[in-house]
Each structure stands twice: as structure tokens, then as C-alpha cells.
N, C-alpha and C positions, 0 to 999 in steps of 0.2 A: 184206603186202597183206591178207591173214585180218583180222587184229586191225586195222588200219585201218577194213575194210570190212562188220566186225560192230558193230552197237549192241551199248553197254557196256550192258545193262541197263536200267537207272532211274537210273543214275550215266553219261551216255555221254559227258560232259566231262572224267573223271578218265584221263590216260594214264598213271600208274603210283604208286604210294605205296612209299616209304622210308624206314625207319625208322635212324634217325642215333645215330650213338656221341655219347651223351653221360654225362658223368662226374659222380660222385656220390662221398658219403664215408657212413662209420658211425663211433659209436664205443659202446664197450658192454664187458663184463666176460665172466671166463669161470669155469664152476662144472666142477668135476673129480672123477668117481668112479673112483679107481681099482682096476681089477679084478688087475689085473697089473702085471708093471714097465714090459712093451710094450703090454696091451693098457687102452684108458681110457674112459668116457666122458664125454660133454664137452656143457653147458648155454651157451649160450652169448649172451644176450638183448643186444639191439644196437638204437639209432634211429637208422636211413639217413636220410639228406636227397639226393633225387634231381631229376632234370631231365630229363624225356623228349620227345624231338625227334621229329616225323616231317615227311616233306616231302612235299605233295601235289603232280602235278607232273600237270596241266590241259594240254589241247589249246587251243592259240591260236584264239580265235573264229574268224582270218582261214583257218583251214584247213578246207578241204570238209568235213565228216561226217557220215552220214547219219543221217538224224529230227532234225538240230539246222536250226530256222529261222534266216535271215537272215544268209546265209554267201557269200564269193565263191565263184564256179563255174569262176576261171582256170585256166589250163594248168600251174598252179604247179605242181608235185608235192611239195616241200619241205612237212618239216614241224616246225611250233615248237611249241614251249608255254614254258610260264610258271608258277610253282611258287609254291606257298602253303607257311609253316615254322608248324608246329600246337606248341606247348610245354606242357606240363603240369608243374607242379613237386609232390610228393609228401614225405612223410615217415609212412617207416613204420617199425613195431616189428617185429623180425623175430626169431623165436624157435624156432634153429635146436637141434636134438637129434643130436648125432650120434658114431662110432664112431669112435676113433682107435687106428694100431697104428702102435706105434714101433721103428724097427728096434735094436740091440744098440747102448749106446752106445761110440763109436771117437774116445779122447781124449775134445777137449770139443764133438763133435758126432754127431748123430742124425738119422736121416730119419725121415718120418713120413707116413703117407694119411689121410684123412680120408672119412668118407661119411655121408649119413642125410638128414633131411629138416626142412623147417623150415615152419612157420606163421608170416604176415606181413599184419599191417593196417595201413591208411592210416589216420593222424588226423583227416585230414578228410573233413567228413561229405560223405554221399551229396548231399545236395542242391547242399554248395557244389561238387560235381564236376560237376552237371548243367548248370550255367553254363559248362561248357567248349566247346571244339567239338568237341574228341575226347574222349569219355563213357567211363568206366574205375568198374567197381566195386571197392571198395577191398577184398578178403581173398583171399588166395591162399595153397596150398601150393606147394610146389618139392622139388626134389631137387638138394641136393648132395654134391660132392665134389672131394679135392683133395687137396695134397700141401705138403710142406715141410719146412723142417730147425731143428732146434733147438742152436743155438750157448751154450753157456755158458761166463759169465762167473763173476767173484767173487764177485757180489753179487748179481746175476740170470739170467734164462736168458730172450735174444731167439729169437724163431720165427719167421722169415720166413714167408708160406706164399700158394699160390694155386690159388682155390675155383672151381670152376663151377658155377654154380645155372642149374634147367632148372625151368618156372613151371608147373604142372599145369595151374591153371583156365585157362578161355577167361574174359576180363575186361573184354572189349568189351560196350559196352551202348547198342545201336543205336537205340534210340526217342529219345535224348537227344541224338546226335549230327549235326553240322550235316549236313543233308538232302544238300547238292550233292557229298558222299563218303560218304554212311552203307553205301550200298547195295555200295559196293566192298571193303570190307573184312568177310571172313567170324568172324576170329578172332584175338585179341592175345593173347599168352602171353611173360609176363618172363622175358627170359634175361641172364644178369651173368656178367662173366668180374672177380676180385675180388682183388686183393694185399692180405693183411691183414700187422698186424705187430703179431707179439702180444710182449706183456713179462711175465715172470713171476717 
């Protein structure tokens, strides 16, 4: 009854934003120093192609709300809305540094963690992002980390492995974004959950 019966701000149409799984890929190489026979580090420069969803999910004109003009004042008490799906598609260079320790190897397999951090830009330029409706500026750091095993073969050694990236910047850029949601949203920060497969 609260959150019904407070005006949302300067945004008092928006009943809730959701940001949606959606699936992306990379492909890219990996550079190896090693310091140890367990312990390595690892260069790893990759260009993702991604797709970011979010659903903006609007109060139905026909529902009472206060400070909104020209609304029924029936006994209804139900409440609907009606959702806008905002997509942005990206492609960024992402050029992750990070620390790998590999456990003792047993037969022809090894476990392994992963951690460090990575720098990642968008190729497209700022201006063609301002034409969006949801406004993203393209550089970010992150932190990852993650795990996996390394199976070898005859002739190669496959590594399963999966990463978790946590996105530092705040990347939202609110002057450019469409007016009727800018004001609801304080902060967008990239988070990816990742199965890579690497060959070696």
C-alpha cells in the first residue's frame, strides 16, 4: 500500500525494472607466464558479442495513482501494468589479467582457480549509444574469478572452466536516457556468469 501510495519521483509510471538473462559469446586467445608448474599467469584478450535485456514494467494508465492526471477513481483495487523490453546489443574487447593455481596433476587431469581483473571497451562509439533508450557508457573494469579442470589428451589439453565477472563502474548515463525511466534507475553495473572452453 506504501509503494502504491508514494509518487515514484519524476518517474511515477515505472512499477519496477528487470534486468533479463541474456546470452552472449567471445572468442579470443590465451598468453602464459609461467612462474611455477602450479602457479601461472595468464593474458587473456577476447571480443564478446553481447545482448542486454531489461524489461520496464509500467503501471496501467487505468490504475488510480497519485499526481498522474486523467485516471479512473473506481473501487477497483487490482493492479495491472504493461512492460516495455529495452535491448541493447554490444561488442566489447575485454582484456582480462589474471592468476591461475593448478592443483598437482592426477593421471590426465587437474583442477585449477582462477582470479584478477580485467579492462573492457565497447566498439561502439558513444554517440551511436546515445540513440538508445537505455544510455550505457562503453569502459569498464571488473573482477574475476573462477575454476576448472584441465583434461589431457595426446595431442592437446581441453579446460573446461567457469568464471564470474563482478563490473566496478557504475555505467548508466542518465541525460541520454529515455525521460519516462531515466529517473528510476540509480546504477548498472555488468555482472556475467561464463563457461569458457579453452584448448591448448
Amino acid at each position: 500500500d506504501s509503494f502504491l501510495s508514494t509518487p515514484n519521483g519524476s518517474s511515477p509510471t515505472v512499477r519496477a525494472i528487470f534486468p533479463q538473462f541474456s546470452a552472449g559469446f567471445s572468442l579470443g586467445f590465451t598468453g602464459i607466464l609461467s612462474f611455477h608448474d602450479q602457479v601461472q599467469l595468464l593474458f587473456t584478450p577476447k571480443v564478446g558479442f553481447y545482448e542486454f535485456q531489461t524489461e520496464i514494467s509500467y503501471f496501467n494508465p487505468t490504475t488510480p495513482q497519485p499526481g498522474l492526471p486523467n485516471q479512473n477513481t473506481g473501487d477497483d483495487n487490482s493492479i495491472t501494468s504493461n512492460s516495455q523490453f529495452v535491448t541493447s546489443e554490444a561488442t566489447l574487447i575485454e582484456l582480462p589479467l589474471l592468476f591461475k593455481y593448478r592443483s598437482i596433476r592426477f593421471n590426465n587431469t587437474r583442477m585449477y582457480w582462477v582470479g584478477g581483473a580485467s579492462y573492457n571497451f565497447r566498439t561502439k562509439s558513444q554517440d551511436e549509444a546515445n540513440i538508445e533508450e537505455l544510455v550505457t557508457t562503453g569502459k569498464d573494469f571488473s573482477l574475476e574469478m573462477g575454476m576448472g579442470f584441465e583434461i589431457y589428451f595426446k595431442y592437446f589439453k581441453f579446460a573446461p572452466e567457469i568464471r564470474f565477472s563482478h563490473g566496478l563502474n557504475n555505467l548508466y548515463q542518465a541525460e541520454n536516457t529515455n525521460p519516462l525511466f531515466r529517473d528510476a534507475i540509480s546504477s548498472i553495473k555488468r555482472k556475467s556468469v561464463t563457461l569458457y572452453l579453452n584448448f591448448q
